[in-house]
Backbone as CSV, one residue per row, in Angstrom:
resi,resn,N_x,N_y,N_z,CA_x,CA_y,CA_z,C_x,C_y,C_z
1,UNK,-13.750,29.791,-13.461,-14.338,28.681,-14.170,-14.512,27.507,-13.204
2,UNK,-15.640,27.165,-13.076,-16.086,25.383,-12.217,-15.127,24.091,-12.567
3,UNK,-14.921,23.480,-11.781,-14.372,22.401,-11.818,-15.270,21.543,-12.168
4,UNK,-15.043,20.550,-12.859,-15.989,19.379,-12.581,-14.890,17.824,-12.831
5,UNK,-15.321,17.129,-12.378,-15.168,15.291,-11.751,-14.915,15.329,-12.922
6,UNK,-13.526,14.680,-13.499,-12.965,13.963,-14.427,-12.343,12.040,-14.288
7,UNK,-13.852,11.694,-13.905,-13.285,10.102,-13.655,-12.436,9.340,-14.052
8,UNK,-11.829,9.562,-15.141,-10.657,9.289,-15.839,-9.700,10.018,-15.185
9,UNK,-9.371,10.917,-14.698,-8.515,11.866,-13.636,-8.455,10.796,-12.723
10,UNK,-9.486,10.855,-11.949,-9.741,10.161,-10.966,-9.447,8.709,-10.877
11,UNK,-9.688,7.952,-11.957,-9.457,6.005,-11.984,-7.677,6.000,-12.111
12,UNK,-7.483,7.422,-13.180,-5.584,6.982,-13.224,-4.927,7.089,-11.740
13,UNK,-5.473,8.287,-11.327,-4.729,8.859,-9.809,-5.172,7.374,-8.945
14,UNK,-6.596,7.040,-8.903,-6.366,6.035,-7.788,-5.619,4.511,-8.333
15,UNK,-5.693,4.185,-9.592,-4.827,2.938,-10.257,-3.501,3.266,-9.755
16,UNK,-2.514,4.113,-10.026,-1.222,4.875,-9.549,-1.261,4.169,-8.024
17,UNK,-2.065,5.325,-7.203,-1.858,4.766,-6.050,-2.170,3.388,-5.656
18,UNK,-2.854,2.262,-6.082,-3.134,1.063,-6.015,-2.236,0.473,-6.113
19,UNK,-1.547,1.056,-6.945,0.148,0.089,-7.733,0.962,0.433,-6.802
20,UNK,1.274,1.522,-6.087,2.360,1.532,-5.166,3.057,2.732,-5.819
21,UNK,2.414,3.261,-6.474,3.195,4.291,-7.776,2.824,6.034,-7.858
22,UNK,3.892,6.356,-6.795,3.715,7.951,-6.800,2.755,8.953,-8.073
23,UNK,1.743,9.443,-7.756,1.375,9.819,-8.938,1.581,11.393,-8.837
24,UNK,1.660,12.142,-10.098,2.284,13.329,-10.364,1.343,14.116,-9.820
25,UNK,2.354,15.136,-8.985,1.399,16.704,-8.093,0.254,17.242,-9.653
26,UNK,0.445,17.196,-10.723,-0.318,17.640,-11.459,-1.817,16.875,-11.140
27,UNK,-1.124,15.698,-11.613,-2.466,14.701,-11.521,-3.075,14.768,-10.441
28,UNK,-2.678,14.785,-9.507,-3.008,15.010,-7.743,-4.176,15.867,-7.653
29,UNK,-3.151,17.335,-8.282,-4.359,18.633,-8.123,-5.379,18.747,-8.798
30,UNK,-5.775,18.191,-10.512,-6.837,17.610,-11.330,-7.497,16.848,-10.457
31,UNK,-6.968,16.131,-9.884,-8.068,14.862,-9.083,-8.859,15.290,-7.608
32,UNK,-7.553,16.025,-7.246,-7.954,16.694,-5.754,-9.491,17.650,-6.251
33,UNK,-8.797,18.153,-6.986,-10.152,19.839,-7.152,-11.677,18.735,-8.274
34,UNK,-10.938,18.015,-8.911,-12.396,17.488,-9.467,-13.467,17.078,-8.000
35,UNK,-12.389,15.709,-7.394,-13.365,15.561,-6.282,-14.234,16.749,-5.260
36,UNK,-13.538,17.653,-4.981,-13.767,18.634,-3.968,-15.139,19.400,-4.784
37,UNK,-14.806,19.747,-6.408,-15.918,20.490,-7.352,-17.270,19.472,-6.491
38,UNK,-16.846,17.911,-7.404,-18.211,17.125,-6.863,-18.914,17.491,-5.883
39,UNK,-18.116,17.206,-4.973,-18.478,17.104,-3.374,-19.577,18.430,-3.094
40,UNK,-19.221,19.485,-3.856,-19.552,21.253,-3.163,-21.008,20.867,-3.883
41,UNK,-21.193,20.352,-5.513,-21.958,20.421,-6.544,-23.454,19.584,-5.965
42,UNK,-22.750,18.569,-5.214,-23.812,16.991,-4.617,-24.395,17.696,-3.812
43,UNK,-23.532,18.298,-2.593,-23.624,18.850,-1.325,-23.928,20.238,-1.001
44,UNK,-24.474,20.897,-1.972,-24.222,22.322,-1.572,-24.940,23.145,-0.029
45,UNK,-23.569,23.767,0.141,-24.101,24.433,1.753,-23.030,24.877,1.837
46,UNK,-22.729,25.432,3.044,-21.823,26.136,3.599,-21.305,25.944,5.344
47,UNK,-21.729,24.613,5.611,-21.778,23.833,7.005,-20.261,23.354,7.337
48,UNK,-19.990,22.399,6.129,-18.379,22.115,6.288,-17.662,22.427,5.430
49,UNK,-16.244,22.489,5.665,-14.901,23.077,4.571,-14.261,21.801,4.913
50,UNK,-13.982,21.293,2.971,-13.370,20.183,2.953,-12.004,21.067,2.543
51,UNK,-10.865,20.727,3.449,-9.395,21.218,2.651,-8.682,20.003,2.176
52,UNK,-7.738,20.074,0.792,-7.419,19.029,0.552,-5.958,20.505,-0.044
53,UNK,-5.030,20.777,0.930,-3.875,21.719,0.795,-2.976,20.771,0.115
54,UNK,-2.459,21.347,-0.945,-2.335,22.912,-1.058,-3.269,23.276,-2.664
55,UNK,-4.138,21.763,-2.454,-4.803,21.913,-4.158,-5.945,22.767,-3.818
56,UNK,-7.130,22.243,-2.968,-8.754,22.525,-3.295,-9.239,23.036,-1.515
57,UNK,-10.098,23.716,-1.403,-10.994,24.097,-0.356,-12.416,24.015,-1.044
58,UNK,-13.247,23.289,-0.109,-14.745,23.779,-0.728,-15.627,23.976,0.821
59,UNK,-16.830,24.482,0.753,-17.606,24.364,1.554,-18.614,23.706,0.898
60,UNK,-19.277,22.727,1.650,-20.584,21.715,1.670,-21.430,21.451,2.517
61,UNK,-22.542,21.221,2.118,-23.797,21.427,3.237,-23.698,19.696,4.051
62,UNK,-24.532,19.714,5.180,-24.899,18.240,5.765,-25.520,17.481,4.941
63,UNK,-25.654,15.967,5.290,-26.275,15.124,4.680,-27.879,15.750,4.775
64,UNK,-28.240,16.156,6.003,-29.676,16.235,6.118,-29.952,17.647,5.796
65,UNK,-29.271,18.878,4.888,-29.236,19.537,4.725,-29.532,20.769,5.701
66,UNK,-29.625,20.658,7.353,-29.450,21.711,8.677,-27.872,21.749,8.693
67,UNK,-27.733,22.682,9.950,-26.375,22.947,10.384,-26.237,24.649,9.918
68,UNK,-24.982,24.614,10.868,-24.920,26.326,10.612,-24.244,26.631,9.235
69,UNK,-24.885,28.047,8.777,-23.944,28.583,7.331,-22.681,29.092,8.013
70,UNK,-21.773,29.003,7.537,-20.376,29.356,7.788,-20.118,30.265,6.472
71,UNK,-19.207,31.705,6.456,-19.158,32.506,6.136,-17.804,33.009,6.027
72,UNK,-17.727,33.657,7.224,-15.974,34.528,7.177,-15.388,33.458,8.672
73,UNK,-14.013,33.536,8.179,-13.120,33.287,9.748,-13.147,31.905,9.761
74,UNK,-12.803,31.479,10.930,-12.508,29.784,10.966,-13.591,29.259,10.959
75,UNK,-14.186,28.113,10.182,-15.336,28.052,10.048,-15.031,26.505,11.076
76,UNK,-16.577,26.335,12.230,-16.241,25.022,13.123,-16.449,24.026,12.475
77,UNK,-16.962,23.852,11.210,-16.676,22.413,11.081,-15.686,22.105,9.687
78,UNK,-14.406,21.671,10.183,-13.680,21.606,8.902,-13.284,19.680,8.839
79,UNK,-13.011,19.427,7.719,-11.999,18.353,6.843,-10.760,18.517,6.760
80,UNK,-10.079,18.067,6.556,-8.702,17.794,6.037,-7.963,17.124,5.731
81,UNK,-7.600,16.611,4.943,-6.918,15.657,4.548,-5.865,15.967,3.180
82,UNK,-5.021,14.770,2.671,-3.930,14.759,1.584,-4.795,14.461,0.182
83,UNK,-4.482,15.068,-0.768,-5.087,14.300,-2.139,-5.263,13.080,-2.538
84,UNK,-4.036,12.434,-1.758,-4.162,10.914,-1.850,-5.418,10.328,-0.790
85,UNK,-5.530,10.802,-0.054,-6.483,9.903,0.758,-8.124,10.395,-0.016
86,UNK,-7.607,12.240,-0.155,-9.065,12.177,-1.004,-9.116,11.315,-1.777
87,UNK,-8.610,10.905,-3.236,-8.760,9.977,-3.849,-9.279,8.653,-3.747
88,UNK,-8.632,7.739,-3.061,-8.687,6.595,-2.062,-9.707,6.714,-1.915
89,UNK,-10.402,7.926,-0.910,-11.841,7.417,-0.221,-12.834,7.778,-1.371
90,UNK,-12.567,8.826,-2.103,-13.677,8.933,-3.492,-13.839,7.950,-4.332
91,UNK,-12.596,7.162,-3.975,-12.793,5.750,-5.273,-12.759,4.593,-5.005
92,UNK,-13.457,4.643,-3.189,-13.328,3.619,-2.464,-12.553,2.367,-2.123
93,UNK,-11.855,3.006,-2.433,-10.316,2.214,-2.041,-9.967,1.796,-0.710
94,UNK,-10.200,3.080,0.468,-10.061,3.543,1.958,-11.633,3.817,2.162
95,UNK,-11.584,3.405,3.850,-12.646,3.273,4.685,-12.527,4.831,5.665
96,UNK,-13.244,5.331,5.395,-13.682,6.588,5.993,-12.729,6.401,7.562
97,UNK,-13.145,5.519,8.448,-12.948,4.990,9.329,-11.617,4.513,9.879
98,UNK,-11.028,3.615,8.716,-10.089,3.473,8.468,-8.412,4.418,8.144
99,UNK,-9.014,5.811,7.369,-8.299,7.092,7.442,-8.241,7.775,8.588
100,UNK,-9.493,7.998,9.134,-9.562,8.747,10.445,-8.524,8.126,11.821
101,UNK,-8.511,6.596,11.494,-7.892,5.997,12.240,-6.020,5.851,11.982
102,UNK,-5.852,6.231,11.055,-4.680,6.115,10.392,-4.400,7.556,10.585
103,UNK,-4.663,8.309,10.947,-4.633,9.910,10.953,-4.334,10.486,9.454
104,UNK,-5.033,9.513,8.716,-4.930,10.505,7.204,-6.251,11.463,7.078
105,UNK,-6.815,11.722,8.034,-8.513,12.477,8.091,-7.916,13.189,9.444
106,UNK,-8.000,14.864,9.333,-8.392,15.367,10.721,-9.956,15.965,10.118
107,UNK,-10.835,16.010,11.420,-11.590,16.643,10.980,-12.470,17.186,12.633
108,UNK,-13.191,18.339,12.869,-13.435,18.737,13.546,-15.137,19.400,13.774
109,UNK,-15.752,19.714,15.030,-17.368,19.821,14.510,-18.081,19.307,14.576
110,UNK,-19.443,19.678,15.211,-20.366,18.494,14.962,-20.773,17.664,13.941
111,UNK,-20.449,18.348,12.838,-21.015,18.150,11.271,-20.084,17.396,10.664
112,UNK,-18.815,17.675,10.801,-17.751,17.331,9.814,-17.216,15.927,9.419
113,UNK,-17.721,14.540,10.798,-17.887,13.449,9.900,-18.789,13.216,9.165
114,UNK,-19.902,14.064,8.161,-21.182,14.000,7.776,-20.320,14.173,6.242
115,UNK,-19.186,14.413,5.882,-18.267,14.002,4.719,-17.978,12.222,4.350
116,UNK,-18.167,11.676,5.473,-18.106,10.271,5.577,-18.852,9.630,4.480
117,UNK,-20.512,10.401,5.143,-21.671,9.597,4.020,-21.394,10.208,2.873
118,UNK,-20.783,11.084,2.224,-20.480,11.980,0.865,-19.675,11.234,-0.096
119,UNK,-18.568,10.371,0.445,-17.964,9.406,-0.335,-18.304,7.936,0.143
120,UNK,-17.493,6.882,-1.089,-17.170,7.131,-2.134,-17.978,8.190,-3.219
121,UNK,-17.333,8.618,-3.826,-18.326,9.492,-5.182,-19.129,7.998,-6.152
């Protein structure tokens, strides 16, 4: 069954974190996999793999819709990051820039800061 963006998922998880206020692995993984659904749904391709472990994996195409299809095995252009930062940057809270710099973003590939322009949602 598809995931889809539950913004209400999404406004509690990032209010929580705004407050300073641990929010529950449940809520986390609702919020993690809604965003990641979005992201695949906006973006579709198979260029980059956003991981957000141990909730969501998706693959998503480039902004300009080129780049290679990725398939089996390590795919070169990946994401990664915590649920919390997904959040944050989907609800523009955090600066793309700002994570990467904080090492809450690894990401690798020619393609794979092309997640940058994808959020906020």
């Amino acid at each position: 069954m598809p995931r889809h963006l539950d913004p209400a998922a999404i406004d509690r998880v990032a209010g929580q974190l705004r407050a300073g206020i641990g929010a529950g692995r449940s809520d986390l993984a609702e919020a993690a996999r809604g965003v990641t659904a979005a992201l695949a749904a906006r973006h579709p391709g198979h260029t980059i793999e956003v991981r957000v472990p141990p909730f969501a994996a998706v693959q998503v195409g480039t902004i300009a819709g080129d780049g290679p299809a990725h398939h089996r095995g390590t795919p070169p252009n990946v994401v990664e990051m915590s649920a919390e930062t997904l959040v944050r940057l989907a609800a523009g809270d955090m600066a793309w820039a700002d994570a990467v710099a904080a090492g809450l973003v690894r990401h690798s590939g020619a393609h794979a800061a092309d997640v940058a322009t994808m959020l906020p949602l």
